[in-house]
C-alpha positions as CSV (number, residue, x, y, z in Angstrom):
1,X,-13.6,-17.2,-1.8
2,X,-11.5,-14.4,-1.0
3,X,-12.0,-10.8,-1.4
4,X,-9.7,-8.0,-2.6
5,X,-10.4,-4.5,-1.7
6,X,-8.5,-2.0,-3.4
7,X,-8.1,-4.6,-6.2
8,X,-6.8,-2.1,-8.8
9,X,-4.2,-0.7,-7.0
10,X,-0.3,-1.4,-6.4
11,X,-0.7,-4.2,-3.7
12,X,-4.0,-5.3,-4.6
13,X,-3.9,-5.6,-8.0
14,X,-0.4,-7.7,-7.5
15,X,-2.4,-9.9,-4.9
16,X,-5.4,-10.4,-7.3
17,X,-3.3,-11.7,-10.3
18,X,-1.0,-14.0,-7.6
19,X,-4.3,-15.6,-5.9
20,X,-5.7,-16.3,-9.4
21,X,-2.7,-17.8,-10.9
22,X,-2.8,-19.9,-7.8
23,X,-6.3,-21.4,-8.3
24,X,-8.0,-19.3,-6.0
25,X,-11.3,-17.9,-6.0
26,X,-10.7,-14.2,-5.9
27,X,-13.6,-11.5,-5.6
28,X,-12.2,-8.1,-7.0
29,X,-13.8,-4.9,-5.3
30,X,-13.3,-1.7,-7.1
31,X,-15.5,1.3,-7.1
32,X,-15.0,1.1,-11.1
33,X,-15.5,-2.8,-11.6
34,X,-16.3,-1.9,-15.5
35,X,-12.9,-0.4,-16.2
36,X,-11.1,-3.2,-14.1
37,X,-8.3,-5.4,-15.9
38,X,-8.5,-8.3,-13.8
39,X,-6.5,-11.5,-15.1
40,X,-8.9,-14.2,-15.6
41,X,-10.8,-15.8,-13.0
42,X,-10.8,-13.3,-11.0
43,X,-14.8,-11.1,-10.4
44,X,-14.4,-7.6,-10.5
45,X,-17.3,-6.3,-8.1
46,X,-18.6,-2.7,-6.8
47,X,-18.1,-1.8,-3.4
48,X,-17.6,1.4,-1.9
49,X,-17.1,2.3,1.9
50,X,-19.7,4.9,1.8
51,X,-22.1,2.5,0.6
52,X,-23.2,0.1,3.0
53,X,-25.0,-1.8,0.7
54,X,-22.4,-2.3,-1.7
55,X,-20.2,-3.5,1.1
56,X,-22.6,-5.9,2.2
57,X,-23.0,-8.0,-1.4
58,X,-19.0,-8.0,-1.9
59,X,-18.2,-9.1,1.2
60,X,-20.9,-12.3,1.2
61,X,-19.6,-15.4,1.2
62,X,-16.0,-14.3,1.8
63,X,-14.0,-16.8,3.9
64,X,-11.0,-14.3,3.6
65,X,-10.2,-10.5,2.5
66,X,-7.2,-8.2,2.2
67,X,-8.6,-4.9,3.5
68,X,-7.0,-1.7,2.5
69,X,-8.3,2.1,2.4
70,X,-7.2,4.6,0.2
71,X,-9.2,7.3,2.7
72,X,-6.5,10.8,3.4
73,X,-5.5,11.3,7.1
74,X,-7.5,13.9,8.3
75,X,-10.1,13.9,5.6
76,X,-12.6,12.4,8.2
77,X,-12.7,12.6,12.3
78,X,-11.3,9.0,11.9
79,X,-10.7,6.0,9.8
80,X,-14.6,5.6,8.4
81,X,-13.7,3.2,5.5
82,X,-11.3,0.7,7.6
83,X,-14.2,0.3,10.0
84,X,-16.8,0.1,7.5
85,X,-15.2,-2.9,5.9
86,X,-14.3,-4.5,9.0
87,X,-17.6,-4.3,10.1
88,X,-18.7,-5.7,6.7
89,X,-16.3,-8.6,7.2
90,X,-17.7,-9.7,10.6
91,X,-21.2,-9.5,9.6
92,X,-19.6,-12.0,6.6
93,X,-18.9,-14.0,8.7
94,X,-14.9,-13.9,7.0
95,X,-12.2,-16.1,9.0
96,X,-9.1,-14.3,7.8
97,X,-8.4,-11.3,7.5
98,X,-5.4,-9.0,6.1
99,X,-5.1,-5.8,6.8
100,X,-2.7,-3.7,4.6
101,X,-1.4,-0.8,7.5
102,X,1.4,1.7,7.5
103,X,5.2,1.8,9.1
104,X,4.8,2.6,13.0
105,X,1.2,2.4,12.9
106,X,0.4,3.6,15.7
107,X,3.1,4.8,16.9
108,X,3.5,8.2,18.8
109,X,0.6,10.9,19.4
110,X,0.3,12.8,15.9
111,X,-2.5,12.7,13.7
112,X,-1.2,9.8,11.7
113,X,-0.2,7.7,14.6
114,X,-3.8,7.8,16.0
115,X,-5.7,7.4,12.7
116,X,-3.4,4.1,12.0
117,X,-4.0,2.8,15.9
118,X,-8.3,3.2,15.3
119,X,-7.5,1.6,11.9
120,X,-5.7,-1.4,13.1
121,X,-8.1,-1.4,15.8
122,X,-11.3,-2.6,13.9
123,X,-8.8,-5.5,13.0
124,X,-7.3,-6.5,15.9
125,X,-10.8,-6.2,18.1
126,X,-10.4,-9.2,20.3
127,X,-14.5,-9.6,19.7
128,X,-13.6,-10.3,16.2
129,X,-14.0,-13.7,15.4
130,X,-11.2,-14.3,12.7
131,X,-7.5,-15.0,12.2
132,X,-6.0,-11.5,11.6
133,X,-2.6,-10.3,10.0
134,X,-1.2,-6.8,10.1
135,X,1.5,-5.8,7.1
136,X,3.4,-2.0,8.3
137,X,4.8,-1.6,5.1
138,X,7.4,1.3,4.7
139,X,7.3,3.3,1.4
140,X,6.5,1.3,-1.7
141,X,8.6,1.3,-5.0
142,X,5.8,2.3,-6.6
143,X,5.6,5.7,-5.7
144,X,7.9,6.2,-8.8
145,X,5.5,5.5,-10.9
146,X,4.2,9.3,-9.7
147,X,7.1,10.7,-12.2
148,X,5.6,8.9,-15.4
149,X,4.0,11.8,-16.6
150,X,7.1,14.2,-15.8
151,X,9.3,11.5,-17.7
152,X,6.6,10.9,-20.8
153,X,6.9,15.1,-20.8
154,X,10.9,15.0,-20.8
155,X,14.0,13.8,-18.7
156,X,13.5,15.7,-15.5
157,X,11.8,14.9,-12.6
158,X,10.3,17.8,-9.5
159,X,11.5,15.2,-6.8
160,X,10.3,16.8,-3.0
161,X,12.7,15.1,0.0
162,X,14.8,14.2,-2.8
163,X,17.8,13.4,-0.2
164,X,15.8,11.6,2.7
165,X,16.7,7.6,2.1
166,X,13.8,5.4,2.4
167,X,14.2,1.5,2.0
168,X,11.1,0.8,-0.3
169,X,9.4,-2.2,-0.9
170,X,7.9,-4.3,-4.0
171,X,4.6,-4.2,-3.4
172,X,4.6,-8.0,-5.1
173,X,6.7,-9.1,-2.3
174,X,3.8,-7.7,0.1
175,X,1.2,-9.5,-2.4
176,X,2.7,-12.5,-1.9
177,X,3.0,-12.4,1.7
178,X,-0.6,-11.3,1.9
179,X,-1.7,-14.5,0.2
180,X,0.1,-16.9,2.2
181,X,-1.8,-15.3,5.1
182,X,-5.0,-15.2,3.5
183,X,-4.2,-18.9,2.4
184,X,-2.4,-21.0,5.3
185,X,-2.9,-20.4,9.4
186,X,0.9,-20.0,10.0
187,X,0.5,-15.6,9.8
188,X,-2.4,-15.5,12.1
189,X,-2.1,-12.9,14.6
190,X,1.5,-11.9,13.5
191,X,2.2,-7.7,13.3
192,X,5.2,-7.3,10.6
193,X,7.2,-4.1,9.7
194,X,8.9,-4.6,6.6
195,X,10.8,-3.0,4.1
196,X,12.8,-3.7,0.7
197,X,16.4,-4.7,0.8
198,X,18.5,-1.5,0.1
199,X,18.3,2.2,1.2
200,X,17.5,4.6,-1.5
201,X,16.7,8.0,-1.9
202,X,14.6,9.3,-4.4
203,X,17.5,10.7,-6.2
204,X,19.2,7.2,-6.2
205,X,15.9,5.3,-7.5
206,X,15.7,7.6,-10.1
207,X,19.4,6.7,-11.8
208,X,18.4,3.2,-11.5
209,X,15.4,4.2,-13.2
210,X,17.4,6.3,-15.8
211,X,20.0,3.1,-16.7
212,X,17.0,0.9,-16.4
213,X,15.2,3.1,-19.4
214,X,18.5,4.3,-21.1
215,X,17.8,7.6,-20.4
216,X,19.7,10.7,-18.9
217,X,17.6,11.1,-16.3
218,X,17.7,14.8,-14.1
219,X,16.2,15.4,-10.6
220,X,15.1,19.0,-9.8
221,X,14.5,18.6,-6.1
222,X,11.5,20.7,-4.8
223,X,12.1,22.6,-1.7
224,X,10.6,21.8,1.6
225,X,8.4,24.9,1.6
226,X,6.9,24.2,-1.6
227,X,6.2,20.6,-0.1
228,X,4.6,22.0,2.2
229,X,2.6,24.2,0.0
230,X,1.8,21.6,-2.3
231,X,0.0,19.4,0.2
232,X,-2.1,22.1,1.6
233,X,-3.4,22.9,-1.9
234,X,-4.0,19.4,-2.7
235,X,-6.1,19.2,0.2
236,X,-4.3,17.9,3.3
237,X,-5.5,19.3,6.7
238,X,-2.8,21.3,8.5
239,X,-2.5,19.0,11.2
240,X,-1.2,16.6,8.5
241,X,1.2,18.3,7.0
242,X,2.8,19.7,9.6
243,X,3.1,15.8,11.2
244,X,4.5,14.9,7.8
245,X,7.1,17.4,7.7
246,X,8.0,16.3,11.2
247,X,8.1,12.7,9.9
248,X,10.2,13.1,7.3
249,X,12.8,16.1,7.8
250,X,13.3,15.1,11.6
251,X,13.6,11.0,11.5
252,X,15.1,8.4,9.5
253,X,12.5,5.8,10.1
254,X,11.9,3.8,7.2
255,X,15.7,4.4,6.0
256,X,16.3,0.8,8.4
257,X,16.8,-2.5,6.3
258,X,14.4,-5.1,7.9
259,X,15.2,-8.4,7.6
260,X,11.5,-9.4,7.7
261,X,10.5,-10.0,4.1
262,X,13.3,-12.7,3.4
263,X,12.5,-14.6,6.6
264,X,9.0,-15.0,5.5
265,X,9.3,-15.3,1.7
266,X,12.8,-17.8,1.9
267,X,14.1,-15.4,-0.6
268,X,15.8,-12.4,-1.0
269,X,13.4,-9.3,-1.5
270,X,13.2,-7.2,-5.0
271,X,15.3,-4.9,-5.1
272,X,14.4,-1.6,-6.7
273,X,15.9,-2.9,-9.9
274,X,13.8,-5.5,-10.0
275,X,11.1,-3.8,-9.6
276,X,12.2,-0.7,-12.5
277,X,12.5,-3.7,-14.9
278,X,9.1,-5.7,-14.6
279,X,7.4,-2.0,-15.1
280,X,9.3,-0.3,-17.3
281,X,6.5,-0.2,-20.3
282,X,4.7,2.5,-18.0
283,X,7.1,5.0,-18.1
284,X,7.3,4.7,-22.3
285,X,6.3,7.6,-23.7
Protein backbone atom coordinates (compact mmCIF):
# COMPACT_ATOMS: atom_id res chain seq x y z
CA UNK A 1 0.00 0.00 0.00
CA UNK A 2 1.10 3.36 -0.53
CA UNK A 3 0.41 6.53 1.10
CA UNK A 4 -0.29 10.01 -0.14
CA UNK A 5 0.11 12.92 2.02
CA UNK A 6 -1.18 16.08 0.80
CA UNK A 7 -3.55 13.94 -1.24
CA UNK A 8 -5.90 16.89 -2.20
CA UNK A 9 -3.56 19.10 -3.46
CA UNK A 10 -1.92 19.87 -7.07
CA UNK A 11 0.75 17.04 -7.03
CA UNK A 12 -0.86 14.76 -4.70
CA UNK A 13 -4.11 14.68 -5.88
CA UNK A 14 -2.56 14.02 -9.60
CA UNK A 15 -0.43 11.14 -8.00
CA UNK A 16 -3.57 9.69 -6.09
CA UNK A 17 -5.84 9.43 -9.28
CA UNK A 18 -2.42 7.96 -11.46
CA UNK A 19 -1.64 5.24 -8.65
CA UNK A 20 -5.28 4.20 -8.59
CA UNK A 21 -5.78 3.97 -12.31
CA UNK A 22 -2.71 1.88 -12.11
CA UNK A 23 -4.04 -0.82 -9.75
CA UNK A 24 -2.41 0.38 -6.87
CA UNK A 25 -3.39 0.45 -3.37
CA UNK A 26 -3.35 4.10 -2.50
CA UNK A 27 -4.03 5.41 1.16
CA UNK A 28 -5.18 9.14 0.88
CA UNK A 29 -4.16 11.43 3.88
CA UNK A 30 -5.99 14.73 4.20
CA UNK A 31 -6.72 16.65 7.27
CA UNK A 32 -10.46 16.81 5.71
CA UNK A 33 -10.86 12.99 4.51
CA UNK A 34 -14.89 13.74 4.52
CA UNK A 35 -14.67 16.39 1.92
CA UNK A 36 -12.06 14.43 -0.16
CA UNK A 37 -12.88 13.60 -4.00
CA UNK A 38 -10.71 10.69 -4.28
CA UNK A 39 -11.27 8.58 -7.63
CA UNK A 40 -12.25 5.21 -6.71
CA UNK A 41 -10.13 2.87 -4.90
CA UNK A 42 -8.32 5.02 -3.39
CA UNK A 43 -8.95 5.56 1.11
CA UNK A 44 -9.17 8.95 2.04
CA UNK A 45 -7.76 9.00 5.71
CA UNK A 46 -7.01 11.78 8.64
CA UNK A 47 -3.68 12.59 9.45
CA UNK A 48 -2.30 15.67 10.59
CA UNK A 49 1.44 16.53 11.51
CA UNK A 50 0.48 17.94 14.73
CA UNK A 51 -1.15 14.86 15.69
CA UNK A 52 0.94 12.09 16.39
CA UNK A 53 -1.54 9.77 16.64
CA UNK A 54 -3.14 10.42 13.47
CA UNK A 55 0.23 10.02 11.86
CA UNK A 56 0.80 6.89 13.38
CA UNK A 57 -2.64 4.99 11.94
CA UNK A 58 -2.14 6.49 8.28
CA UNK A 59 1.20 5.63 8.03
CA UNK A 60 0.61 1.65 9.20
CA UNK A 61 1.15 -0.69 6.82
CA UNK A 62 2.69 1.58 4.24
CA UNK A 63 5.31 -0.02 2.07
CA UNK A 64 5.69 3.42 0.33
CA UNK A 65 4.61 7.33 0.76
CA UNK A 66 4.97 10.57 -1.11
CA UNK A 67 5.62 13.07 1.67
CA UNK A 68 4.89 16.63 1.14
CA UNK A 69 4.22 19.66 3.75
CA UNK A 70 2.29 22.53 3.13
CA UNK A 71 3.97 24.16 6.60
CA UNK A 72 5.14 28.32 5.73
CA UNK A 73 8.95 29.00 5.98
CA UNK A 74 9.45 30.63 9.05
CA UNK A 75 6.13 29.74 10.71
CA UNK A 76 8.04 27.32 12.98
CA UNK A 77 11.94 27.28 14.29
CA UNK A 78 12.17 24.51 11.62
CA UNK A 79 10.50 22.07 9.34
CA UNK A 80 8.16 20.22 12.25
CA UNK A 81 5.75 18.52 9.80
CA UNK A 82 8.56 17.03 7.35
CA UNK A 83 10.12 15.42 10.39
CA UNK A 84 7.01 14.39 11.88
CA UNK A 85 6.14 12.32 8.96
CA UNK A 86 9.46 10.98 8.35
CA UNK A 87 9.58 9.91 11.70
CA UNK A 88 6.07 8.36 11.18
CA UNK A 89 7.44 6.56 8.09
CA UNK A 90 10.33 4.80 9.86
CA UNK A 91 8.50 3.72 12.74
CA UNK A 92 6.19 2.17 9.60
CA UNK A 93 8.54 0.49 8.79
CA UNK A 94 7.92 2.21 4.79
CA UNK A 95 10.72 1.04 2.16
CA UNK A 96 10.23 3.94 -0.27
CA UNK A 97 9.97 7.03 0.22
CA UNK A 98 9.23 10.37 -1.96
CA UNK A 99 9.79 13.41 -0.91
CA UNK A 100 8.19 16.34 -2.82
CA UNK A 101 11.15 19.42 -2.03
CA UNK A 102 11.76 22.73 -3.59
CA UNK A 103 14.31 24.21 -6.56
CA UNK A 104 17.88 24.62 -4.81
CA UNK A 105 16.90 23.08 -1.76
CA UNK A 106 19.23 23.77 0.22
CA UNK A 107 21.07 25.82 -1.42
CA UNK A 108 22.78 29.06 0.02
CA UNK A 109 22.38 30.47 3.73
CA UNK A 110 18.85 32.20 3.79
CA UNK A 111 15.99 31.16 5.63
CA UNK A 112 14.60 29.10 2.91
CA UNK A 113 17.81 27.41 2.02
CA UNK A 114 18.17 26.06 5.52
CA UNK A 115 14.52 25.10 6.21
CA UNK A 116 14.67 22.95 2.76
CA UNK A 117 18.32 21.34 3.86
CA UNK A 118 16.59 20.14 7.68
CA UNK A 119 13.59 19.10 5.40
CA UNK A 120 15.44 16.96 3.02
CA UNK A 121 17.44 15.95 5.83
CA UNK A 122 14.85 13.67 7.74
CA UNK A 123 14.74 11.96 4.16
CA UNK A 124 18.05 11.49 3.27
CA UNK A 125 19.18 10.39 7.07
CA UNK A 126 21.60 7.65 6.18
CA UNK A 127 20.02 5.71 9.45
CA UNK A 128 16.95 5.59 7.45
CA UNK A 129 16.20 2.34 6.36
CA UNK A 130 14.40 2.94 2.92
CA UNK A 131 14.91 3.78 -0.79
CA UNK A 132 14.59 7.57 -0.96
CA UNK A 133 13.87 10.07 -3.90
CA UNK A 134 14.06 13.85 -3.83
CA UNK A 135 11.88 15.90 -6.68
CA UNK A 136 13.29 20.04 -6.63
CA UNK A 137 10.51 21.11 -8.49
CA UNK A 138 10.65 24.80 -9.80
CA UNK A 139 7.32 26.74 -9.85
CA UNK A 140 4.26 24.71 -10.83
CA UNK A 141 1.68 25.68 -13.54
CA UNK A 142 -0.64 25.65 -11.09
CA UNK A 143 -0.11 28.63 -9.36
CA UNK A 144 -2.51 30.13 -12.02
CA UNK A 145 -5.10 28.63 -10.74
CA UNK A 146 -4.53 31.57 -7.86
CA UNK A 147 -6.29 34.09 -10.57
CA UNK A 148 -9.68 32.05 -10.78
CA UNK A 149 -11.36 34.15 -8.59
CA UNK A 150 -9.92 37.48 -10.25
CA UNK A 151 -11.05 35.92 -13.68
CA UNK A 152 -14.65 34.48 -12.32
CA UNK A 153 -14.85 38.45 -11.09
CA UNK A 154 -13.80 39.89 -14.68
CA UNK A 155 -10.93 39.89 -17.26
CA UNK A 156 -8.07 41.31 -15.29
CA UNK A 157 -5.69 39.79 -13.22
CA UNK A 158 -3.27 41.79 -9.95
CA UNK A 159 -0.21 39.68 -11.29
CA UNK A 160 3.09 40.53 -8.61
CA UNK A 161 6.65 39.81 -10.61
CA UNK A 162 4.62 39.87 -13.54
CA UNK A 163 7.99 40.12 -15.81
CA UNK A 164 10.34 37.54 -13.92
CA UNK A 165 10.27 34.24 -16.44
CA UNK A 166 9.86 31.10 -14.55
CA UNK A 167 9.83 27.66 -16.56
CA UNK A 168 6.87 26.00 -14.65
CA UNK A 169 5.97 22.55 -14.42
CA UNK A 170 2.75 20.21 -14.68
CA UNK A 171 2.43 18.96 -11.61
CA UNK A 172 1.06 15.58 -13.55
CA UNK A 173 4.39 15.17 -15.03
CA UNK A 174 5.85 15.31 -11.29
CA UNK A 175 2.86 12.73 -10.36
CA UNK A 176 3.94 10.55 -12.67
CA UNK A 177 7.47 10.59 -11.93
CA UNK A 178 6.65 10.24 -8.29
CA UNK A 179 4.88 6.92 -8.99
CA UNK A 180 7.45 5.28 -10.91
CA UNK A 181 9.60 5.96 -7.85
CA UNK A 182 7.24 4.85 -5.37
CA UNK A 183 6.63 1.80 -7.85
CA UNK A 184 10.08 0.45 -9.43
CA UNK A 185 13.81 0.61 -7.60
CA UNK A 186 15.42 2.42 -10.72
CA UNK A 187 14.85 6.30 -8.75
CA UNK A 188 16.19 5.26 -5.51
CA UNK A 189 18.58 7.59 -4.13
CA UNK A 190 18.36 9.93 -7.25
CA UNK A 191 18.12 14.07 -6.32
CA UNK A 192 16.30 15.72 -9.52
CA UNK A 193 15.73 19.49 -10.38
CA UNK A 194 13.28 19.79 -12.86
CA UNK A 195 11.21 22.14 -14.63
CA UNK A 196 8.59 22.40 -17.56
CA UNK A 197 9.65 22.86 -21.09
CA UNK A 198 9.38 26.58 -21.96
CA UNK A 199 10.18 29.92 -20.11
CA UNK A 200 7.19 31.99 -19.25
CA UNK A 201 6.34 34.85 -17.33
CA UNK A 202 3.30 35.35 -15.69
CA UNK A 203 2.29 37.81 -18.13
CA UNK A 204 2.92 35.17 -20.99
CA UNK A 205 0.94 32.28 -19.16
CA UNK A 206 -1.74 34.45 -18.75
CA UNK A 207 -2.36 35.08 -22.83
CA UNK A 208 -2.16 31.38 -23.22
CA UNK A 209 -4.66 31.28 -20.66
CA UNK A 210 -6.71 34.08 -22.36
CA UNK A 211 -6.71 32.14 -26.06
CA UNK A 212 -7.05 29.00 -24.22
CA UNK A 213 -10.56 30.51 -22.53
CA UNK A 214 -11.41 32.88 -25.46
CA UNK A 215 -11.16 35.67 -23.43
CA UNK A 216 -9.34 39.20 -23.51
CA UNK A 217 -7.42 38.68 -20.80
CA UNK A 218 -5.56 41.98 -18.99
CA UNK A 219 -2.57 41.88 -16.45
CA UNK A 220 -2.36 44.69 -13.88
CA UNK A 221 1.04 43.93 -12.55
CA UNK A 222 1.39 44.71 -8.71
CA UNK A 223 4.40 46.56 -7.73
CA UNK A 224 7.23 45.09 -5.78
CA UNK A 225 6.50 47.09 -2.65
CA UNK A 226 3.08 46.07 -2.42
CA UNK A 227 4.49 42.41 -2.79
CA UNK A 228 6.20 42.92 -0.24
CA UNK A 229 3.48 44.36 1.82
CA UNK A 230 1.22 41.72 0.85
CA UNK A 231 3.20 38.93 2.33
CA UNK A 232 3.82 40.52 5.56
CA UNK A 233 0.13 40.96 6.09
CA UNK A 234 -0.65 37.50 5.12
CA UNK A 235 1.69 36.37 7.67
CA UNK A 236 5.20 35.76 6.38
CA UNK A 237 8.06 36.43 8.89
CA UNK A 238 10.35 39.21 7.79
CA UNK A 239 13.18 37.15 7.35
CA UNK A 240 11.10 35.49 4.60
CA UNK A 241 10.22 38.09 2.66
CA UNK A 242 12.99 39.81 2.53
CA UNK A 243 14.83 36.25 1.19
CA UNK A 244 12.04 36.09 -1.36
CA UNK A 245 12.45 39.43 -2.67
CA UNK A 246 16.19 38.58 -2.98
CA UNK A 247 15.18 35.36 -4.79
CA UNK A 248 13.17 36.67 -7.20
CA UNK A 249 14.14 40.41 -8.17
CA UNK A 250 18.00 39.52 -8.01
CA UNK A 251 18.28 35.78 -9.84
CA UNK A 252 16.86 34.04 -12.69
CA UNK A 253 16.94 30.58 -11.19
CA UNK A 254 14.13 28.69 -12.19
CA UNK A 255 13.90 30.76 -15.63
CA UNK A 256 16.63 27.51 -16.96
CA UNK A 257 14.89 24.78 -19.18
CA UNK A 258 15.96 21.36 -17.57
CA UNK A 259 16.08 18.62 -19.64
CA UNK A 260 15.31 16.29 -16.68
CA UNK A 261 11.63 15.55 -17.01
CA UNK A 262 11.83 14.16 -20.66
CA UNK A 263 14.86 12.00 -19.87
CA UNK A 264 12.90 10.30 -17.18
CA UNK A 265 9.36 10.33 -18.60
CA UNK A 266 10.65 9.31 -22.60
CA UNK A 267 8.38 12.08 -23.47
CA UNK A 268 8.26 15.61 -23.95
CA UNK A 269 6.99 17.59 -20.83
CA UNK A 270 3.42 19.55 -20.82
CA UNK A 271 3.68 22.48 -21.86
CA UNK A 272 1.74 25.24 -20.19
CA UNK A 273 -0.90 24.81 -22.91
CA UNK A 274 -1.38 21.58 -22.08
CA UNK A 275 -1.81 22.18 -18.91
CA UNK A 276 -4.55 25.53 -19.43
CA UNK A 277 -6.57 23.00 -21.48
CA UNK A 278 -6.97 19.83 -19.19
CA UNK A 279 -8.21 22.61 -16.39
CA UNK A 280 -9.95 25.00 -18.01
CA UNK A 281 -13.58 24.15 -16.32
CA UNK A 282 -11.99 25.92 -13.09
CA UNK A 283 -11.62 29.08 -14.35
CA UNK A 284 -15.60 29.08 -15.73
CA UNK A 285 -17.37 31.47 -14.15
Amino acid sequence: MILVTGATGHVGGELVRRLTAAGAPVRAMTRRPAEARLPEGAEAVYGDAHDPASLTAAFAGAAGAFLMSAQGVGTAPGPTHDIALARAAAEAGVRRLVKLSVLDAGAGTDVIARWHAEAESAVTDPSRDWAWTLLRPGRFMSNALQWAGQLRAGDEVAVPFADRPAASVDPADLAELAARALTTDEHAGATYELSGPQALTPAGELAILGEVLDRDLRLRPVPSDAARAGMSRYGFPQEVVDAIMRRTLESDRGAEVLPTLPKLLGRPARTFEDWARAHRAEFAG
